[in-house]
C-alpha positions in Angstrom: -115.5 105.4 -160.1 -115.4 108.3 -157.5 -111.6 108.3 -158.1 -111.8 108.4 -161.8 -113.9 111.9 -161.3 -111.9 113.7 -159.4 -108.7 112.9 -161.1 -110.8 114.2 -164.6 -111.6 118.5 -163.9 -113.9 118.0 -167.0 -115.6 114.9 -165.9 -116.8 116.7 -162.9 -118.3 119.7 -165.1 -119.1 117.8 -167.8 -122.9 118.6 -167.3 -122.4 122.2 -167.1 -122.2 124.9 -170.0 -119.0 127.0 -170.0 -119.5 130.5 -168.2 -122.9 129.3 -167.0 -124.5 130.0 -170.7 -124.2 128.1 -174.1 -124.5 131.6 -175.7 -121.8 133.0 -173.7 -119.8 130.3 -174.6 -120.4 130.2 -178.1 -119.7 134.6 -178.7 -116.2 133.9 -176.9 -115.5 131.4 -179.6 -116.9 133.6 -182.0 -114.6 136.4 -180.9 -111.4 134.5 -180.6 -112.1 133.2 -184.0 -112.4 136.8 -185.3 -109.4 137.7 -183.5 -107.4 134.6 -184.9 -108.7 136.1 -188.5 -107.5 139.6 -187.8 -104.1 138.4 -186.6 -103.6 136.9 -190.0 -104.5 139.2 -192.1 -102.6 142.0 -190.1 -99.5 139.4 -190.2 -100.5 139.1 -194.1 -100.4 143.0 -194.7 -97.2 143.0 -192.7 -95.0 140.3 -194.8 -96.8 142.1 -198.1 -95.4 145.4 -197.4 -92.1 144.3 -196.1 -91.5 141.9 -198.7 -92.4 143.0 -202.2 -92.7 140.5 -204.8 -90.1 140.0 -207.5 -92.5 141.4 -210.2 -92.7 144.7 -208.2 -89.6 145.0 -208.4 -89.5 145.4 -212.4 -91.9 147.9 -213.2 -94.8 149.3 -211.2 -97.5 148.9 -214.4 -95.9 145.2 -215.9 -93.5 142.3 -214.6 -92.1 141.7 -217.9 -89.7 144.1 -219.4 -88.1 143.6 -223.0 -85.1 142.1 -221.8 -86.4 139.4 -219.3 -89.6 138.3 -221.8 -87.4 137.8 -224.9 -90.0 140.2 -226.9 -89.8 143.3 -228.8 -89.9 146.6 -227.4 -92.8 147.2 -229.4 -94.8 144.0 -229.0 -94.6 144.5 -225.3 -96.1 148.2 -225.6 -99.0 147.4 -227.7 -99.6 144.4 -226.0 -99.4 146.7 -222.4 -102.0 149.2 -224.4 -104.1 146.5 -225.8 -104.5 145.5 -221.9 -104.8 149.4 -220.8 -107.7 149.9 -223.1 -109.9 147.1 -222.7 -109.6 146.3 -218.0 -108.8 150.1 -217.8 -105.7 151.9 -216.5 -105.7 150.3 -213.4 -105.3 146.8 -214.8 -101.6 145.1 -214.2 -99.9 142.5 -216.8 -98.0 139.8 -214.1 -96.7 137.7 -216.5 -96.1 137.7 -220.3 -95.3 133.9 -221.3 -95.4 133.3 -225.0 -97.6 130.0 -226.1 -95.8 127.2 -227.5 -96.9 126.2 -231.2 -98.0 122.3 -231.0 -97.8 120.9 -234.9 -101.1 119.6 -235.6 -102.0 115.8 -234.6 -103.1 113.0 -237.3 -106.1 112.7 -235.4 -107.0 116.1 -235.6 -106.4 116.2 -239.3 -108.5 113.4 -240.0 -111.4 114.9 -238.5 -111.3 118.3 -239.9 -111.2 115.4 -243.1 -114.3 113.8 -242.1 -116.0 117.2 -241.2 -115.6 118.5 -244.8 -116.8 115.3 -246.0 -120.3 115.3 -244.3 -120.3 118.4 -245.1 -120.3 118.1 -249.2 -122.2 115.2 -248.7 -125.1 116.7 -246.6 -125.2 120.2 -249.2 -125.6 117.4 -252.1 -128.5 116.0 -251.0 -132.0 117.9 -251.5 -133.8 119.6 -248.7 -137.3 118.2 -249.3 
């Protein structure tokens, strides 16, 4: 057993806190998990800046210009104002991605059916 402790450094100190203090120990974690954060953010800011994204690369107010959205000049301003005047100048449009159109189901038809139905029947009957 003797031989198994000395060739183990933290078997031999296992009964002692690091520095001499559990708090010391736990504020240098503390700060190197700070620093760690601080590293990747700065690293973060760094790639931002030297890398701009494609959409900044468009325009500095909208990603999506007439000719790469497929939509009318005017569409595209009113639909850049309607987004201006209600989140404020400061507001930016990243993507403009027209909605598909799905054809309604059978299912869905059959209960806007059955809806209308109730309905007549519930307005024929007398509120007592």
């Amino acid at each position: 057993m003797p031989f198994l402790l000395n060739t183990i450094p933290l078997a031999v100190s296992a009964g002692h806190p690091l520095f001499g203090s559990q708090w010391l120990a736990l504020l240098l974690i503390l700060a190197l998990v700070a620093v760690f954060i601080l590293l990747v953010a700065a690293v973060g800011r760094w790639l931002a800046a030297t890398h701009p994204a494609a959409s900044e690369k468009i325009a500095p107010g909208c990603a999506a210009t007439p000719a790469s959205s497929g939509l009318k000049p005017e569409l595209l301003a009113a639909i850049i104002a309607s987004v201006s005047s209600d989140l404020g100048p400061g507001a930016r449009i990243t993507a403009i991605r027209p909605t598909p159109v799905k054809p309604p189901s059978v299912e869905g038809l059959m209960l806007q059916w059955s809806l209308e139905g109730r309905r007549q029947i519930y307005s024929s009957h007398k509120v007592r």
